[in-house]
C-alpha positions in Angstrom: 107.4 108.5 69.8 105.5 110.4 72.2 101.6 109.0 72.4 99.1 112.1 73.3 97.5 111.2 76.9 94.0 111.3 77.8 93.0 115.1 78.1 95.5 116.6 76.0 93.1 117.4 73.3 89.3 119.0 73.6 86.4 116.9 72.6 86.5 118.8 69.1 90.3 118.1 68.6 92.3 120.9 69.5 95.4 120.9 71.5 94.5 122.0 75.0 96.6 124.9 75.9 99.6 123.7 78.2 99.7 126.7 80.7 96.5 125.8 82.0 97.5 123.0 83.8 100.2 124.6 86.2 97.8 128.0 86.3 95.3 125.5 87.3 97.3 123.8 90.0 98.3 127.6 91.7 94.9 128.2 91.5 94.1 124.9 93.7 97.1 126.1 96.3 96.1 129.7 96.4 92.2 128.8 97.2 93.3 125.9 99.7 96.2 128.8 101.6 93.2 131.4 101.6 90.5 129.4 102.7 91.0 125.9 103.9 90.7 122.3 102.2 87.5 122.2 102.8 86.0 125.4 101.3 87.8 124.2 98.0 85.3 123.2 95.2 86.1 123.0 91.9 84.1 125.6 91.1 85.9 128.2 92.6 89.4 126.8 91.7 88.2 127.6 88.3 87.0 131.0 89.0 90.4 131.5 90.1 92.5 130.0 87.1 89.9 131.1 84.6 88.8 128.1 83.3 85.5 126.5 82.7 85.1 123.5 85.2 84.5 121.5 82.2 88.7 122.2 81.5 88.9 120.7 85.3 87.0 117.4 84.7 88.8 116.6 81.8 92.2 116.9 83.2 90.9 116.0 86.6 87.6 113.8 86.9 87.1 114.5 90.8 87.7 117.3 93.1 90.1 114.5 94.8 92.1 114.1 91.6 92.8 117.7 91.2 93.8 118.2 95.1 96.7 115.6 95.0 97.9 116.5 91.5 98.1 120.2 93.3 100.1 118.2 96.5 101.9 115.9 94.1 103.5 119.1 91.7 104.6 120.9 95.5 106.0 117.2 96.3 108.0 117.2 93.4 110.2 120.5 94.3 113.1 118.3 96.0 116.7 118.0 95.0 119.9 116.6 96.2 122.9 118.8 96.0 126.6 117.3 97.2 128.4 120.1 98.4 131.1 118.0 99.5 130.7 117.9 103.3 127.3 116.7 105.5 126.6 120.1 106.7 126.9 121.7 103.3 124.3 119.6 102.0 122.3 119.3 104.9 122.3 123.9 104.7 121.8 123.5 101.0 118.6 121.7 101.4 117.0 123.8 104.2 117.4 126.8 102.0 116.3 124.9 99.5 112.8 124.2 101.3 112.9 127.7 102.9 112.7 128.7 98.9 110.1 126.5 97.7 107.8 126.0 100.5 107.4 129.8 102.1 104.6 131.6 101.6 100.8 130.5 100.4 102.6 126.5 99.9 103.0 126.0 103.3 99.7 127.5 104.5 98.5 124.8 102.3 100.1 122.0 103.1 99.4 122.9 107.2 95.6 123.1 105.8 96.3 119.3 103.8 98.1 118.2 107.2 94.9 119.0 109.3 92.4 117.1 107.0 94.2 114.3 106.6 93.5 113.5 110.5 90.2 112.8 109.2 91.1 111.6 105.7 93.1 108.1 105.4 94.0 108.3 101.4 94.5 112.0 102.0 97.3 111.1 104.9 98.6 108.7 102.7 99.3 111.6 99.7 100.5 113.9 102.5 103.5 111.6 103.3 103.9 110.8 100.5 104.5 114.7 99.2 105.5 115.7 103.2 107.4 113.6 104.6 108.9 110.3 102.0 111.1 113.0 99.8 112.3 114.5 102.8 113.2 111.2 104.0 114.7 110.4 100.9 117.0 113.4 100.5 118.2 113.3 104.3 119.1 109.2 103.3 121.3 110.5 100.1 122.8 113.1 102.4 123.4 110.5 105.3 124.6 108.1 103.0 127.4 110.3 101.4 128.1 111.4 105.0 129.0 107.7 105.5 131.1 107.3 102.6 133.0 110.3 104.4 133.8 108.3 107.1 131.4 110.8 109.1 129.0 109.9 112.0 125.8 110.9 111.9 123.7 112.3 114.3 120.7 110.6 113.7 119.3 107.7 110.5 117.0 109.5 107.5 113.6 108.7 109.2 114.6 110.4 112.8 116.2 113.4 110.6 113.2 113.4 108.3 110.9 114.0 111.8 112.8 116.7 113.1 113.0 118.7 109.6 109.7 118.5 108.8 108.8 118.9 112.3 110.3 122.5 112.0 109.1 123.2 108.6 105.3 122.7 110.2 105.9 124.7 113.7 107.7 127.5 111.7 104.7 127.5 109.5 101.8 127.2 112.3 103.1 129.3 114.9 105.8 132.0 113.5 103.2 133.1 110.6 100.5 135.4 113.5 98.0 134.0 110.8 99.9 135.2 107.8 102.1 133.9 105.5 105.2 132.9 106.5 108.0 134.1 103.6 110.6 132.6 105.7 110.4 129.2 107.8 114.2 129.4 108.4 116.4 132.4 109.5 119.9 131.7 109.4 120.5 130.7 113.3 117.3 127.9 112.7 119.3 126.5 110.0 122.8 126.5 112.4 120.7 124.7 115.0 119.1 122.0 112.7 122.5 121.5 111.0 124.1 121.3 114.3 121.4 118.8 115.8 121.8 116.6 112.7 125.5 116.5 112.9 126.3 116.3 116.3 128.2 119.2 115.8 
């Protein structure tokens, strides 16, 4: 059986409602996208989602702990799909990425990037939500490429560079200081596909 974890329940008992957490979380990205790392407080994150900031400490005791649980839930938007061939899966998880981080997520992960230059256990998080489960995609994919009998291009940590390399040019410099809705067109993906297969 399922214990309750800290925080699930208000002070007085009640159940604490469970949309707030993810409306909380978008609220975090939307204020970071909009207006940098730095002008995020936890006052105006709950402005944003609605809350009290006395919902936010409970969930989240420091302004810290509610940034990374924001980076850790974008993190967490990986999959592996085996399409049966390297390039198949290698296409199905650029799209995948062009999906999930488009838009307001990027901008915020460019703004996370930036800080962390100054921020040790903030670089840490960062590739740890960035860069390991891009890594660790591109290894299943590689891996099933060698069970194949194909030869691949490059290892996991080279191909991990070069994708999310991309993903953060496409976001910083094809955006004219909007939102980008789409990091990859269909020729970007050819090319990455191409560079990662030797093909």
């Amino acid at each position: 059986m399922d214990l309750p974890r800290a925080g699930d329940r208000t002070r007085q008992g009640r159940p604490v409602d469970p949309s707030l957490g993810p409306r909380i979380l978008e609220a975090v990205i939307d204020v970071i996208a909009e207006s940098g790392y730095a002008a995020m407080t936890t006052a105006v994150v709950a402005r944003r989602a609605g809350v009290s900031t006395a919902t936010l400490y409970r969930r989240w005791p420091t302004r810290r702990d509610l940034v990374l649980a924001a980076a850790s839930a974008v993190g967490n938007e990986e999959k592996d799909v085996d399409t049966g061939s390297t390039a198949g899966d290698l296409r199905a998880m650029l799209e995948h990425k062009n999906e999930v981080l488009s838009g307001r997520v990027v901008t915020a992960l460019l703004s996370l990037i930036a800080e962390s230059a100054h921020d040790a256990e903030l670089a840490g998080v960062v590739r740890g939500i960035v860069y390991r489960p891009t890594r660790d995609a591109l290894a299943a994919i590689l891996a099933r490429a060698h069970d194949r009998g194909d030869e691949p291009a490059v290892d996991a940590d080279r191909a991990a560079l070069v994708v999310v390399g991309s993903i953060m040019a496409a976001a910083a410099f094809r955006g004219d200081g909007a939102e980008v809705e789409e990091l990859f067109g269909p020729a970007d993906i050819d090319l990455l596909v191409r560079a990662l297969t030797r093909t």
